[in-house]
Steps between C-alpha positions, in 0.01 A plus 500: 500500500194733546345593137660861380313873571207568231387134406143467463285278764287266292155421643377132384098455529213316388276677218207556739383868651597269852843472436576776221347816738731491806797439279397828301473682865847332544683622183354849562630518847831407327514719226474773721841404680625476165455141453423366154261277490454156294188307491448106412232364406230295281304588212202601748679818611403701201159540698616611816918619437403863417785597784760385296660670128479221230856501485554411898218153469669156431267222419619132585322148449363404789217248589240429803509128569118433474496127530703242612449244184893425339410763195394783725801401701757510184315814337512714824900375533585582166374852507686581856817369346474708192392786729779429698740508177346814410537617841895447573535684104327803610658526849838490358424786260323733766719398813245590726605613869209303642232238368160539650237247485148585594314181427361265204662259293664736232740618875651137493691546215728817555477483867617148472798610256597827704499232778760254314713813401556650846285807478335635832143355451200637612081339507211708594192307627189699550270251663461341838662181410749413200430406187630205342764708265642683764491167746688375247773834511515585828747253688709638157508894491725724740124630654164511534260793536142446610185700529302287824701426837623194579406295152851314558453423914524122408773550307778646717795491227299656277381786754875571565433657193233673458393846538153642534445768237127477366388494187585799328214664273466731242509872547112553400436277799729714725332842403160312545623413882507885541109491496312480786249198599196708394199492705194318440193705407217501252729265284666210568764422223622171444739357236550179368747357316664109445865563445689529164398195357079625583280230718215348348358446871485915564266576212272134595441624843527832536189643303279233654627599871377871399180381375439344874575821676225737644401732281595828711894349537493429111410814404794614695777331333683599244733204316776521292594117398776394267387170319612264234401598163288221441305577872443864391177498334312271740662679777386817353126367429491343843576889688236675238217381662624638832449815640855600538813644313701235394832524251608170378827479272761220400743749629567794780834664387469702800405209732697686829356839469154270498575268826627865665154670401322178607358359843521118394668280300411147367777323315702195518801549728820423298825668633450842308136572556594458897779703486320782306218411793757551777685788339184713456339356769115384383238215679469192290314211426765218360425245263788267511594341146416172604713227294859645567760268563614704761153612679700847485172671453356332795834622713518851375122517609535397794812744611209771449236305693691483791554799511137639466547645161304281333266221422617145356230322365612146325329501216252237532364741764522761258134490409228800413312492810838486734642758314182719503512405906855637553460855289183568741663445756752695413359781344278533834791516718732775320754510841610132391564620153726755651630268746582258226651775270765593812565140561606478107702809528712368770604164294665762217829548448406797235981539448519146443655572180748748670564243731551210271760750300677522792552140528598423171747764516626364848524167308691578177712765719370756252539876696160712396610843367207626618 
């Protein structure tokens, strides 16, 4: 029996800007076919869940298995299965039309339940290859939407699933796509930044790769850098000394309009960060996180790389001098930078959210009204 007219779609992610963005560009593509919108999550979302009313956020126990000793083992399962618990409770208050996963531990629990009580199930992944909580879902839930091509080849009853939507993104990075790639003059722009959780690595090398540059290319750049709060000062001493404008803060609020005003980006390349890359369309240098489990980084990366939108450097070969190598290059050869900036363009799939709606309607039978 499909679930009645009017039930809300709840949206299940992990408490990271990763997973928490594209299901906010997900619940506003649904609200405005009149679908309510639920999120879970964990206690992290209070950082990054500004999409969602305080009434329409559920928080659940949930736990990242960090270890494989029998305590870390018996902790993580104890906090899934009262997740879990907590899970099938709220599901059979809300009687959601649809359960939507889009990645992280605290998605096991109510996709898992909405699983075991015959709801049309849903999981998100937004990098190139799975990660371990949705590997665990996906042979589980009705479908499977994905942002890269062909993540599931190997896996052909899985494919039979799964439909490429992209990764949806918010709708500052969708106006930002409206700007052009602007052209390089007098001032080359570049922005750094290491992801939500900052990267120590961007304010250790950065500052001295400056420091090697000519003088006549530093005095051309202008920086804007988003750091940890414990890099800031040194980062900030480090660019005084230079002759060059440089604005260093532990946060950008308006991080797209930046990328769409700048002509290169250095960051780490989690899912969201190349999406918003793709979307708007900017040249990159990628610093893949280096220690994930899933070398996700390292995959997203090298989707871009292929496609001559960027530069993967590993980051043992992210060093001062190779970095201060690749932006002279770079900066003397401005029809790459464009080139590049096209090349990201064309991986973007700036309705993913529209088209991810459309799935999740098609999969709880939900008619838009819109």
């Amino acid at each position: 029996m499909l679930p009645s007219d009017g039930a809300p779609v709840l949206v299940a992610a992990g408490g990271t800007g990763g997973h928490l963005f594209p299901a906010e560009a997900l619940a506003a593509a649904l609200i405005k076919r009149a679908i309510s919108v639920h999120l879970v999550t964990d206690r992290r979302a209070a950082h990054f869940g500004g999409g969602f009313g305080d009434d329409t956020i559920h928080v659940v126990a949930s736990a990242t298995l960090r270890g494989r000793s029998p305590l870390s083992v018996a902790r993580t399962a104890a906090a899934l299965g009262l997740g879990l618990a907590q899970s099938w409770a709220l599901i059979g208050r809300l009687k959601p039309a649809a359960v939507v996963g889009f990645g992280g531990y605290p998605t096991v629990p109510p996709v898992l339940a909405s699983v075991w009580r015959g709801l049309p199930t849903l999981i998100h992944d937004a990098n190139a290859v799975l990660g371990r909580a949705n590997r665990f879902l996906a042979p589980r839930v009705t479908a499977i939407a994905t942002t890269f091509p062909n993540i599931l080849r190997d896996t052909p009853e899985l494919g039979a699933k799964a439909t490429l939507t992209g990764n949806p993104v918010r709708p500052a990075v969708v106006a930002a796509a409206a700007t052009p790639y602007p052209a390089v003059g007098d001032i080359l722009r570049l922005l750094v930044f290491g992801g939500s959780q900052g990267a120590r690595i961007m304010a250790d090398v950065i500052p001295a790769a400056i420091s090697l540059l000519e003088p006549a290319l530093r005095g051309r750049l202008a920086i804007a850098q988003q750091t940890r709060e414990e890099d800031l000062q040194r980062v900030r001493s480090a660019y005084s000394g230079l002759a060059l404008s440089a604005e260093v803060a532990p946060f950008f609020a308006d991080l797209p309009a930046r990328m769409a005003a700048g002509h290169l980006v250095i960051a780490r390349s989690g899912a969201g960060t190349v999406a918003e890359l793709s979307a708007i369309g900017r040249p990159a240098i990628l610093v893949p996180l280096p220690h994930a489990i899933d070398q996700d980084q390292l995959a997203n990366a090298g989707v871009l790389e292929r496609s001559g939108a960027a530069i993967r450097l590993v980051q043992k070969e992210f060093t001062p001098q190779r970095l201060a190598d690749e932006i002279t290059a770079l900066a003397a050869a401005p029809q790459r930078l464009q080139d590049m900036a096209a090349a990201a363009r064309s991986l973007g799939r700036r309705d993913a959210a529209d088209r991810l709606a459309e799935l999740v309607l098609r999969v709880a039978a939900i008619n838009s009204r819109n």
